[in-house]
C-alpha positions as CSV (number, residue, x, y, z in Angstrom):
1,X,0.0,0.0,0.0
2,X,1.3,3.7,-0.4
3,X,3.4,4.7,2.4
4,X,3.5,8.7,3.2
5,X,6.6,10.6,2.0
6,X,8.2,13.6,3.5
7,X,5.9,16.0,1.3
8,X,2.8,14.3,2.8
9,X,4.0,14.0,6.7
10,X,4.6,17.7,6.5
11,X,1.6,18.6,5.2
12,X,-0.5,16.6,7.2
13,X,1.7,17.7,10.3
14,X,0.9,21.7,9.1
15,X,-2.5,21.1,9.2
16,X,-2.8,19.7,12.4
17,X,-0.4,22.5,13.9
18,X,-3.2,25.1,12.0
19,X,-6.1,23.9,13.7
20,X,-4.7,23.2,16.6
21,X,-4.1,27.2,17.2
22,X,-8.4,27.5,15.7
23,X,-9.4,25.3,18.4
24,X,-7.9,27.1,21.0
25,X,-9.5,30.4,19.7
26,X,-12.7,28.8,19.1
27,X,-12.3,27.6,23.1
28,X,-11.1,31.0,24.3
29,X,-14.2,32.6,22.7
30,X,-12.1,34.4,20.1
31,X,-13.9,32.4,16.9
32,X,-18.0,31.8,17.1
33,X,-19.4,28.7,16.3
34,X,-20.2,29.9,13.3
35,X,-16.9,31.2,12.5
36,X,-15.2,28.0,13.4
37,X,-17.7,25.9,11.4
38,X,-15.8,26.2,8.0
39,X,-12.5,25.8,9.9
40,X,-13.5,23.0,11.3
41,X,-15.4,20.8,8.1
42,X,-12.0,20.9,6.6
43,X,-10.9,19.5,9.3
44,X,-13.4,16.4,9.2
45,X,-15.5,17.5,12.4
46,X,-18.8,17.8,12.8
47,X,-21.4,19.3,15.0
48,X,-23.9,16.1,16.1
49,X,-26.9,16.1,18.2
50,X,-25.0,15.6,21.0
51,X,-21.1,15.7,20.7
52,X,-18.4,16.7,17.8
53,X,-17.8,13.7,15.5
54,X,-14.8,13.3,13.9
55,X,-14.8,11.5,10.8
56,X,-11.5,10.0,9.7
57,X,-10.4,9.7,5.8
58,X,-9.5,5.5,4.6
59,X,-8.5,6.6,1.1
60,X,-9.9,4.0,-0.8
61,X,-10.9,1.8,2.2
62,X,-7.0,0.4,2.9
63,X,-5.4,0.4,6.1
64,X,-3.1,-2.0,7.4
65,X,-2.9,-3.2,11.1
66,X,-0.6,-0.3,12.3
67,X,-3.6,1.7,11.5
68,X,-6.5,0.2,12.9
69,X,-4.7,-0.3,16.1
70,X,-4.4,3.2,16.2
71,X,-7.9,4.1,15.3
72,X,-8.8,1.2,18.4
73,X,-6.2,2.9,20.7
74,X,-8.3,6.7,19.8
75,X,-11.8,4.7,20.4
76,X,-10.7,3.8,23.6
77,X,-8.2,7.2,24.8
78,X,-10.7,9.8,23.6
79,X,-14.3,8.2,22.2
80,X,-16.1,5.6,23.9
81,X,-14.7,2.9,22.6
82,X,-15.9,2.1,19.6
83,X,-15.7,3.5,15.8
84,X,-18.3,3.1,12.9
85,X,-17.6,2.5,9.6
86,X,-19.4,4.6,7.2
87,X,-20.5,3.7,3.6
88,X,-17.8,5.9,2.2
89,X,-14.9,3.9,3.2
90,X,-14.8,6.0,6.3
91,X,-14.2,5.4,10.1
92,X,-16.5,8.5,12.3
93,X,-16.1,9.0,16.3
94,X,-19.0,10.0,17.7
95,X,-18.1,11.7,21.0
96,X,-14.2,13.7,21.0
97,X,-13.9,16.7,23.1
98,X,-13.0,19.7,21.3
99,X,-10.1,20.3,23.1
100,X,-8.7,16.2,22.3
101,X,-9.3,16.8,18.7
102,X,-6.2,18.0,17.5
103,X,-4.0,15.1,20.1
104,X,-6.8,12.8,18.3
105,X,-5.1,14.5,14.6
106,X,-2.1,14.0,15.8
107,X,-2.2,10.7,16.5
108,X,-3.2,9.8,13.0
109,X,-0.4,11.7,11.1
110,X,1.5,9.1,13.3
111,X,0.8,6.2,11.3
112,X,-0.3,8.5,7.9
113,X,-3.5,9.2,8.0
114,X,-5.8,12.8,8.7
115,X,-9.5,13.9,8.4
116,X,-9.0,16.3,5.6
117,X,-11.7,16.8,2.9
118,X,-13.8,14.0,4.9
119,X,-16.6,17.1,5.0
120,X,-17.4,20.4,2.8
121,X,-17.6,21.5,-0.6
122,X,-14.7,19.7,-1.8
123,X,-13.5,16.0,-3.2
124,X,-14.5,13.9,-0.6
125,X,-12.7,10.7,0.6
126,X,-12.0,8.9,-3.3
127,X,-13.3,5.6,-2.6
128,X,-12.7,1.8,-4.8
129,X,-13.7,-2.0,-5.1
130,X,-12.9,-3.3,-1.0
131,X,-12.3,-6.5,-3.1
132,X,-9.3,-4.7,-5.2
133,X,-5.9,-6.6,-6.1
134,X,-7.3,-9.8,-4.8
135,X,-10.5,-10.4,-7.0
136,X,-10.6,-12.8,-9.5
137,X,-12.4,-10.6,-11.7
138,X,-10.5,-7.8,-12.1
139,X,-8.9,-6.3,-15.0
140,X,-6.6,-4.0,-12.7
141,X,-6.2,-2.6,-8.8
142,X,-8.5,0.7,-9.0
143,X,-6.3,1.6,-6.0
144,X,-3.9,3.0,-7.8
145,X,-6.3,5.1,-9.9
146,X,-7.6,6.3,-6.7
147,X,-4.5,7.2,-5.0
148,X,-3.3,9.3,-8.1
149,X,-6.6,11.1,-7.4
150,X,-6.5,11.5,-4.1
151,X,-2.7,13.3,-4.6
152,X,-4.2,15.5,-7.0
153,X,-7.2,16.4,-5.2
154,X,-5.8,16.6,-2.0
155,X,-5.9,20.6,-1.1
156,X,-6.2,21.3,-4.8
157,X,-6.4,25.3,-4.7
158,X,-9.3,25.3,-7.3
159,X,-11.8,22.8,-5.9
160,X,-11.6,23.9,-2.2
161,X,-15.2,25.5,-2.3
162,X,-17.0,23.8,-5.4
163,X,-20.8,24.1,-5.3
164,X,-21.4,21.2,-3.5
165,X,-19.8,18.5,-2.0
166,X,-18.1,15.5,-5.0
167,X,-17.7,11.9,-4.8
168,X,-15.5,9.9,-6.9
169,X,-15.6,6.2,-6.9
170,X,-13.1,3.3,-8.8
171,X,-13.7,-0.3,-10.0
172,X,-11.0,-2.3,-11.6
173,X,-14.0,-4.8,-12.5
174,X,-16.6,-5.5,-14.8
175,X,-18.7,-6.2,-12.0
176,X,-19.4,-2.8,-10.1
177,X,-18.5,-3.1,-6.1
178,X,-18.1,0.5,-6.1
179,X,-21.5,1.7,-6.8
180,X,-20.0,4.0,-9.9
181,X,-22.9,5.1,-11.0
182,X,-24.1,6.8,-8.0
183,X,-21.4,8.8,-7.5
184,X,-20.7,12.5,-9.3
185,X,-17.6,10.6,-11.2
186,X,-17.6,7.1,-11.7
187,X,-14.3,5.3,-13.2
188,X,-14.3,1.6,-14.9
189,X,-10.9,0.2,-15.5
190,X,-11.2,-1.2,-19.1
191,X,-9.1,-2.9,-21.9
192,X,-9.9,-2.5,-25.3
193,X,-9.1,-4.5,-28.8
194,X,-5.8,-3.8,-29.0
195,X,-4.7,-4.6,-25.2
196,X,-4.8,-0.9,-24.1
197,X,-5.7,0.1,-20.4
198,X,-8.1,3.0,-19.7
199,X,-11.1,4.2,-18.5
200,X,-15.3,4.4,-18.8
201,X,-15.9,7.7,-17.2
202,X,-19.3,8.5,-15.8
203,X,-20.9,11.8,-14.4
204,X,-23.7,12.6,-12.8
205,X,-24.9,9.9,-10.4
206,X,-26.3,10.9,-7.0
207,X,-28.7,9.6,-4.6
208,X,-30.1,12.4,-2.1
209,X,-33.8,14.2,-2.8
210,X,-32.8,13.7,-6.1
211,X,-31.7,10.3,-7.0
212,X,-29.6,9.8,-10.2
213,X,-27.6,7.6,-11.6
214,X,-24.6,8.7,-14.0
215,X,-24.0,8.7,-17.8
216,X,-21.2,7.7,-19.7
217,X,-19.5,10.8,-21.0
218,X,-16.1,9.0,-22.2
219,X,-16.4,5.5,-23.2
220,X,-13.2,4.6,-22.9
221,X,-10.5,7.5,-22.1
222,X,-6.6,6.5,-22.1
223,X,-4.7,6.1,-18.9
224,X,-2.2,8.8,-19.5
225,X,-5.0,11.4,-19.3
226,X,-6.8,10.4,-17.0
227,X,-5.7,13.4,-14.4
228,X,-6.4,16.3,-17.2
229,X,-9.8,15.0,-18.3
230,X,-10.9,14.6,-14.6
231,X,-9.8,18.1,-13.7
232,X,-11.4,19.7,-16.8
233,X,-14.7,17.9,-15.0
234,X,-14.3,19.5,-12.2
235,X,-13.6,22.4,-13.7
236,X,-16.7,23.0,-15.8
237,X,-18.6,22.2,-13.1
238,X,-16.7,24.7,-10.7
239,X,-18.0,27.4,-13.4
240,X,-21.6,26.3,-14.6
241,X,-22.7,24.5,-11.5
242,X,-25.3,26.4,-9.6
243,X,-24.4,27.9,-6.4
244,X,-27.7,29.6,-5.5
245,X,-29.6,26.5,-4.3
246,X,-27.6,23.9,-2.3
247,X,-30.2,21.3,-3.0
248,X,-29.5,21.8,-6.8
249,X,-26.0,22.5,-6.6
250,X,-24.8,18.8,-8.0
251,X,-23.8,17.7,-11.2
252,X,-26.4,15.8,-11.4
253,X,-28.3,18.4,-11.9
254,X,-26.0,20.7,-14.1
255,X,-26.5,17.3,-16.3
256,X,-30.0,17.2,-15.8
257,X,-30.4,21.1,-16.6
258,X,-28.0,21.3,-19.6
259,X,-27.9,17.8,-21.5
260,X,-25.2,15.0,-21.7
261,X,-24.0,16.6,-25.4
262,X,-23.7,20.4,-24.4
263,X,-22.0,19.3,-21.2
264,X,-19.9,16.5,-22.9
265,X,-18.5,19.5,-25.6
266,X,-17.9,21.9,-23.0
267,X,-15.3,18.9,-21.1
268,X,-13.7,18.1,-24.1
269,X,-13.0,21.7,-24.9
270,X,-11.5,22.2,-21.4
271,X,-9.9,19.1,-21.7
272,X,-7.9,20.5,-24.8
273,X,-6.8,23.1,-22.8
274,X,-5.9,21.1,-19.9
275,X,-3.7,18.6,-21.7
276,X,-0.3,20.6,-21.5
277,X,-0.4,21.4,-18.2
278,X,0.1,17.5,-17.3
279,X,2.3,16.7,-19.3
280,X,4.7,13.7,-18.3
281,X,3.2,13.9,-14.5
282,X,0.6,11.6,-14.7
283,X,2.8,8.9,-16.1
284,X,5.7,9.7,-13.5
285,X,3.2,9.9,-10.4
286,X,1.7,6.1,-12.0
287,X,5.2,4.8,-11.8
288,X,5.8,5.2,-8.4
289,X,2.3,4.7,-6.9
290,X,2.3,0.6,-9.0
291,X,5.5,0.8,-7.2
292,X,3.3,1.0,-4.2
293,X,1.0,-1.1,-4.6
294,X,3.1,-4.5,-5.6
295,X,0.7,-7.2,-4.9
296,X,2.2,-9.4,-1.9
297,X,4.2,-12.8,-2.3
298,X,1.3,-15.4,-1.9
299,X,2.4,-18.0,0.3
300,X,0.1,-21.4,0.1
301,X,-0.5,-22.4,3.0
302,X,-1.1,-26.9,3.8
303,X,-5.0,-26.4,4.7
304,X,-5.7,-30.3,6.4
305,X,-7.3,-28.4,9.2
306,X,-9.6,-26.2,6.5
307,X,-11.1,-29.7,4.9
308,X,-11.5,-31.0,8.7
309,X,-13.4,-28.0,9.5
310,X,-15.2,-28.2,6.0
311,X,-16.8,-30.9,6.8
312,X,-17.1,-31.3,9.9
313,X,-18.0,-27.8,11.4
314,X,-21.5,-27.3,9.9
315,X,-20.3,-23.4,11.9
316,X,-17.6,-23.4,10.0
317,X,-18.4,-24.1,6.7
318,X,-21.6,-21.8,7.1
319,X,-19.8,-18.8,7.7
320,X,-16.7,-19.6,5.2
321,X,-19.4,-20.1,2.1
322,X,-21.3,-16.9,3.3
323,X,-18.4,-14.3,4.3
324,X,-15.5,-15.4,1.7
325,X,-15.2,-14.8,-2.1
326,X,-13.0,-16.5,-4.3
327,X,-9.2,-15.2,-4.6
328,X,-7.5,-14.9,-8.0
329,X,-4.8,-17.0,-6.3
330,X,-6.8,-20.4,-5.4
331,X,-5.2,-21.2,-2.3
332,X,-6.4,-17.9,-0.9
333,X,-9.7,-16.6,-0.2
334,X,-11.4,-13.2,0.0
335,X,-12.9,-12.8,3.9
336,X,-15.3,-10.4,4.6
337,X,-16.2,-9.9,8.3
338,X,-19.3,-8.9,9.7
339,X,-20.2,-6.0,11.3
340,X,-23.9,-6.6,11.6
341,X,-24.5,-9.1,14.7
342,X,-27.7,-9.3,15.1
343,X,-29.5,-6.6,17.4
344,X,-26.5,-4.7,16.7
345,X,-25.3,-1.5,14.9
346,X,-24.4,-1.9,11.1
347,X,-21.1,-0.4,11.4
348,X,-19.8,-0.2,14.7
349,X,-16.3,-2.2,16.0
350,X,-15.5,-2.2,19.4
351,X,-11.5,-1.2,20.1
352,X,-11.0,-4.8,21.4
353,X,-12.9,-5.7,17.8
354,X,-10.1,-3.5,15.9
355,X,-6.7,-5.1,17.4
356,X,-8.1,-8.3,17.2
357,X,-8.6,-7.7,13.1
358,X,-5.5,-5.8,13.1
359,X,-3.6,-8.7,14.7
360,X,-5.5,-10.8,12.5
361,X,-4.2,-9.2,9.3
362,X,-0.4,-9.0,10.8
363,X,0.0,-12.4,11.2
364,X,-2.2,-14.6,8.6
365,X,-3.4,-11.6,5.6
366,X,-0.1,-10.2,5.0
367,X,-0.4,-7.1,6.7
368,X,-4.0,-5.9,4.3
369,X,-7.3,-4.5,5.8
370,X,-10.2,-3.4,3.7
371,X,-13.3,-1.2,4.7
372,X,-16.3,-1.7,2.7
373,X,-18.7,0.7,2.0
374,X,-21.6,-1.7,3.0
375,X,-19.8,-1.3,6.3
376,X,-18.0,-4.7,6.8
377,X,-14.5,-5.4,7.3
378,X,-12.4,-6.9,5.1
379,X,-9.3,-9.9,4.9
380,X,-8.4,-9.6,1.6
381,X,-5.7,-11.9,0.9
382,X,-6.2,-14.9,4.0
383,X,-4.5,-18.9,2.7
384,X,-7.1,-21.0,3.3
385,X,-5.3,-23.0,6.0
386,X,-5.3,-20.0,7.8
387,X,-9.0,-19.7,7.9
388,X,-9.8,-22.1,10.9
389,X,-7.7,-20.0,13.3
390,X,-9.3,-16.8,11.9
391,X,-13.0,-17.9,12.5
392,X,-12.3,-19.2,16.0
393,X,-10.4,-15.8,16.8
394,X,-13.5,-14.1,15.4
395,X,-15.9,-16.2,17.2
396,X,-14.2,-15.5,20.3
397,X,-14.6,-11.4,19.5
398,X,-18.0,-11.9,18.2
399,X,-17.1,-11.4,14.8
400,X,-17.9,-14.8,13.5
401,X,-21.9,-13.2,12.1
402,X,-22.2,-15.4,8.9
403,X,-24.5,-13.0,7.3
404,X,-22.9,-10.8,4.3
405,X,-25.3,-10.2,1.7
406,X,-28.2,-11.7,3.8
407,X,-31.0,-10.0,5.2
408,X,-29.1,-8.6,8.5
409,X,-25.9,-7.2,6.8
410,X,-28.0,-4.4,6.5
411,X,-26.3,-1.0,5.3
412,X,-27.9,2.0,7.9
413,X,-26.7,5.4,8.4
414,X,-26.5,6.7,12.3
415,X,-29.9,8.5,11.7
416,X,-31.5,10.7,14.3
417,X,-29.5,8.6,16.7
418,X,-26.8,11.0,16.5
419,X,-27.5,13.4,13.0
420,X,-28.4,16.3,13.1
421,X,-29.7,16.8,9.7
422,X,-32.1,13.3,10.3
423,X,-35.6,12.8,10.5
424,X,-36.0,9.5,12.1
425,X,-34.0,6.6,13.3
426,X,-32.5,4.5,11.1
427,X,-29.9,2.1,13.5
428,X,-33.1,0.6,15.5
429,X,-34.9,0.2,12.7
430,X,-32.1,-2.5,11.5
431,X,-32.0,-3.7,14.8
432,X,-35.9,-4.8,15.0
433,X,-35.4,-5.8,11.1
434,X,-32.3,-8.3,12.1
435,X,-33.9,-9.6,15.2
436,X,-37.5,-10.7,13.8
437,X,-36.0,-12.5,11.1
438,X,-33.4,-13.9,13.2
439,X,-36.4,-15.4,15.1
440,X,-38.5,-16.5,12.3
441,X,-35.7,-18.0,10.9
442,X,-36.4,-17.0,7.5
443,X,-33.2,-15.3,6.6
444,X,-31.1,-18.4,4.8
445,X,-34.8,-19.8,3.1
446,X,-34.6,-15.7,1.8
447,X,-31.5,-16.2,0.5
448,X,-29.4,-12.6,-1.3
449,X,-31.0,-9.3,-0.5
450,X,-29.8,-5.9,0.1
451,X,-32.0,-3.9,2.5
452,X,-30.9,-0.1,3.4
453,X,-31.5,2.3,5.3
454,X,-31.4,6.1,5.4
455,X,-32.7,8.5,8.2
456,X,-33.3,11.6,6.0
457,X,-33.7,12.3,2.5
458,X,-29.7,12.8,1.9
459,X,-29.8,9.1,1.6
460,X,-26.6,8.3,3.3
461,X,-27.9,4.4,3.3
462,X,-27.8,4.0,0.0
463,X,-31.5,3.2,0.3
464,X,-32.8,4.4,-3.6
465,X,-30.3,1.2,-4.9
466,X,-31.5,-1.4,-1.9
467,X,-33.7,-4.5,-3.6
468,X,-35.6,-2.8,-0.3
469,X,-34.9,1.1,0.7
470,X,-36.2,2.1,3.8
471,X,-36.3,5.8,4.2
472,X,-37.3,7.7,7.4
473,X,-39.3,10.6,7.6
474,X,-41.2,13.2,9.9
475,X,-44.9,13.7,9.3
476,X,-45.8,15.7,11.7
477,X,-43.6,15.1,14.4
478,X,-43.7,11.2,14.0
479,X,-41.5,9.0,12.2
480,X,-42.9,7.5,9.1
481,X,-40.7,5.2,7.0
482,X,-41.2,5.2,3.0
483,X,-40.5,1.9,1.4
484,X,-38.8,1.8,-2.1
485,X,-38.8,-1.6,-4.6
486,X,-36.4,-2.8,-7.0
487,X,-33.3,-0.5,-6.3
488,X,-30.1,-1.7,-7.4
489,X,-26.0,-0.5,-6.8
490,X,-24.3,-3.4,-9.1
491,X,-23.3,-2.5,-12.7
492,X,-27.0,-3.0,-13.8
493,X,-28.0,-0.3,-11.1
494,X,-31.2,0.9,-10.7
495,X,-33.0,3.3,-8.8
496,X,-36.3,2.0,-6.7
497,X,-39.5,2.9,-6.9
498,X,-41.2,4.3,-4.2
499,X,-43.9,1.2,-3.4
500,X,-47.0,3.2,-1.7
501,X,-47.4,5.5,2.0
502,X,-45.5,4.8,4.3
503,X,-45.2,3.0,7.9
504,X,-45.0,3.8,11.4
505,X,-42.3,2.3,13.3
506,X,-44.1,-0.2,14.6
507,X,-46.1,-1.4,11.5
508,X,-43.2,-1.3,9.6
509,X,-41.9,-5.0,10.6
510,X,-45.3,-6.8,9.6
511,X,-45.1,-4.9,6.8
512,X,-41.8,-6.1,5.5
513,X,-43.0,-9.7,6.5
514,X,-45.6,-10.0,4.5
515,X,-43.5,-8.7,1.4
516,X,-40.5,-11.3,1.8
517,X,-43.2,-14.1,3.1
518,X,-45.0,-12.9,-0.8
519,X,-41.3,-12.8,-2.5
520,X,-40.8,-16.7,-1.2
521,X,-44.7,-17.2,-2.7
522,X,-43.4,-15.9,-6.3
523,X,-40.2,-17.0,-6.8
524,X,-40.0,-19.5,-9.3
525,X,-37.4,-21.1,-7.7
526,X,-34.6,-21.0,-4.1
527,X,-32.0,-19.7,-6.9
528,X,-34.1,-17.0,-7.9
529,X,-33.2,-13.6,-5.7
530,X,-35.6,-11.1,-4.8
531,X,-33.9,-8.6,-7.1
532,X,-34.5,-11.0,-10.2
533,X,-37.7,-12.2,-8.9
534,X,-38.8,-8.1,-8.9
535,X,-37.3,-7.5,-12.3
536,X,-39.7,-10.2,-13.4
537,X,-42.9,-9.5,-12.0
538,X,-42.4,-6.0,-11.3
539,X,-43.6,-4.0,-8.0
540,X,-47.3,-4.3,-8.5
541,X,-47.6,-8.2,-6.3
542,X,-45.1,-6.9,-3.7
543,X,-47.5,-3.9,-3.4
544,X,-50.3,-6.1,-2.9
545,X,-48.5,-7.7,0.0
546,X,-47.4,-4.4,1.4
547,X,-51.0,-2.9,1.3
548,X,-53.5,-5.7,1.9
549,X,-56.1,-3.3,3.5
550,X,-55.8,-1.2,0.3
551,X,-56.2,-3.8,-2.3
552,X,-59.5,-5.1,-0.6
553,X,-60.8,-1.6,-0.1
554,X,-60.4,-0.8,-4.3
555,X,-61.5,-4.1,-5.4
């Protein structure tokens, strides 16, 4: 993985020392809270309900166990004791002082890492495929696309106050792990006819009030300029995006307003322009950043005990075909780990829960950790010999959930919980989802689903491209929860369809068992998923089940 350089220790170090000096002023009294506000979203904190939160940038999702010992050792020293991951590739403490903030910043540039541009209108945290360099699938590591970005991005004088917050996300796969098209740029690593790597660029994807998803406006754009074309992007949209309406300020909605064509003529002529001024950098800044990310030695490992287990630890082989993906080396798998127990928070790791995946990684995954954005953690490089001692070392943290892609790994932002810009609660909502199907024991006979959950309409759960979106509202001082059909975030994404009114809190679990007990009615088959069974049918027998009342009342 890319290891800081003197450039990037004394930056990070400068910006520490900066707001160290605005946090005293802003506890002295010399800086309102309003003044301190931008100050402090460059920064990565936020103002919560209750308490700062400090959200911490994982470029691309990668740490490696240095790291997340250090993010358990700031849990534990100045939080209270745990950190949730977020769905972009982030890590967020929900309760620092003010005054332990910048010891907290401090602490990070230790072992490279920082909170800038994890908040305001800038290039947010550039995030990739969590399965990337060890997928079997992949045509290359969109980690290295992502770090060149992040370097360029990274404090880039031009785009420190764009209209509205961007997103950028990278897949080195035909298959989409990186939800691309939701995002303001998304980036496919391709190879054409002749052998030659580049890139499907797409703009204008979004979720929010106003779901999107993007458009191809290059389809297929040469390595070696990738940096200008991406800057004459941004730039257009620095100019032409609107500024006077925050809630229309995306380019989504430049694209919407002025037409793929217009907009496409208007990159391509900043493009032009752009071209010279990156000449021979791109190439030289590629060179070293492969350098960086070298894939490790595999090392295959005698795996007796993994056949032992295979077959006789029903446990065992439960969780290993639910949490693992095949490697591209076939003596090593792919292990995601849980984060969703159920009754739990989607998300949240406990300190003891980060050194034990941190120790984990150190001594069986050569030294790799992966955050995804649905929240899990990932292994991605683990021989399968290694994989008995990993599962019972999980079981003992309670990490062993063998649930990813089920019902319960449920995506869910921290909702009104601890946001201040929600309107209902979004984590027990998962929790009364995971625990009634966990006592109906319905969720293997289900089978692949994707349920999420967002607290507001800014749709930080991802729940417009859940097979079921669940989206909390207010309606008149009580909480009223919207379900959406059909949503999807692979590379066939879709945007759901909202399915009817929505549900109180408390009919919204019957209301959700009658539509899976409907989807297991309809499928033709145990293979067929509720996403293919929807696409088939269509929302109009799910609504039925949804809205039983209302179906007898019009007939």
């Amino acid at each position: 993985m890319y290891q800081y350089n003197d450039f990037d220790q004394a930056f990070v170090r400068g910006r520490v020392k900066e707001f160290r000096g605005q946090v005293e002023r802003r506890l002295s009294g010399a800086l309102t809270e309003e003044e301190f506000k931008p100050l402090r979203l460059k920064n990565g904190l936020y103002l919560q309900l209750h308490a700062y939160m400090l959200r911490v940038a994982i470029p691309y999702g990668t740490l490696d166990s240095r790291q997340m010992r250090r993010l358990a050792d700031i849990a534990e020293r100045w939080d209270k004791g745990y950190g949730h991951f977020t769905t972009r590739q982030n890590v967020q403490f929900n309760w620092p002082r003010l005054a332990d903030v910048p010891d907290i910043l401090d602490a990070l540039a230790d072992v490279s890492m920082h909170a800038i541009q994890t908040s305001g209108n800038c290039i947010r945290n550039v995030t990739a495929d969590h399965f990337a360099a060890a997928a079997d699938d992949e045509i290359e590591d969109p980690r290295q696309t992502a770090e060149l970005l992040r370097q360029w991005s990274t404090d880039h004088p031009e785009f420190q106050y764009l209209p509205r917050k961007f997103k950028i996300a990278v897949t080195g796969s035909q298959n989409d792990r990186a939800v691309t098209r939701a995002h303001d740029i998304g980036i496919r690593a391709l190879q054409d006819s002749d052998g030659r790597h580049g890139y499907e660029i797409l703009i204008g994807g979004g979720l929010g009030r106003t779901p999107m998803l993007g458009q191809v406006v290059r389809s297929f754009l040469p390595k070696e300029h990738l940096l200008p074309y991406i800057e004459a992007i941004l730039r257009v949209y620095n100019l032409y995006g609107r500024r006077d309406n925050k809630y229309k300020a995306r380019i989504k909605i430049l694209l919407h307003e002025t037409g793929l064509t217009l907009l496409q003529n208007q990159i391509e002529t900043e493009f032009q322009a752009c071209q010279s001024r990156f000449s021979g950098i791109d190439s030289e800044l590629r060179q070293h950043i492969e350098q960086a990310f070298a894939p490790p030695s595999f090392v295959a490992v005698p795996h007796d005990q993994f056949d032992i287990r295979m077959t006789g630890d029903s446990a065992f082989s439960e969780w290993f075909k639910t949490n693992t993906a095949k490697h591209r080396d076939n003596h090593h798998a792919i292990l995601t780990i849980s984060l969703k127990p159920v009754g739990g928070t989607p998300g949240d790791a406990t300190s003891s829960q980060m050194r034990v995946i941190a120790d984990l990684a150190e001594q069986f995954g050569y030294n790799e950790i992966r955050i995804s954005h649905e929240q899990n953690i990932i292994l991605p490089h683990l021989p399968l010999g290694h994989l008995p001692q990993v599962y019972d070392r999980l079981r003992d943290a309670q990490l062993e959930t063998a649930n990813v892609g089920l019902l319960s790994d449920i995506i869910a932002c921290p909702g009104m919980d601890y946001c201040a810009l929600a309107t209902a609660r979004s984590i027990p909502v998962a929790q009364e989802i995971s625990q009634r199907f966990d006592t109906l024991r319905l969720e293997r006979k289900i089978g692949p689903i994707k349920i999420k959950i967002s607290g507001c309409i800014n749709a930080c759960g991802h729940h417009h491209v859940g097979d079921i979106g669940i989206l909390g509202l207010d309606r008149a001082g009580v909480e009223n929860y919207q379900i959406t059909l059909g949503g999807d975030a692979s590379e066939k994404a879709r945007i759901g369809k909202r399915a009817g009114p929505g549900f109180s809190f408390d009919d919204l679990i019957p209301a959700l068992e009658r539509l899976l007990e409907a989807y297991l009615e309809l499928r033709l088959m145990p293979e067929e998923t509720f996403g293919d069974c929807h696409r088939r049918l269509g929302s109009e027998p799910f609504q039925r089940a949804l809205y039983p009342a209302d179906v007898q009342q019009a007939a």
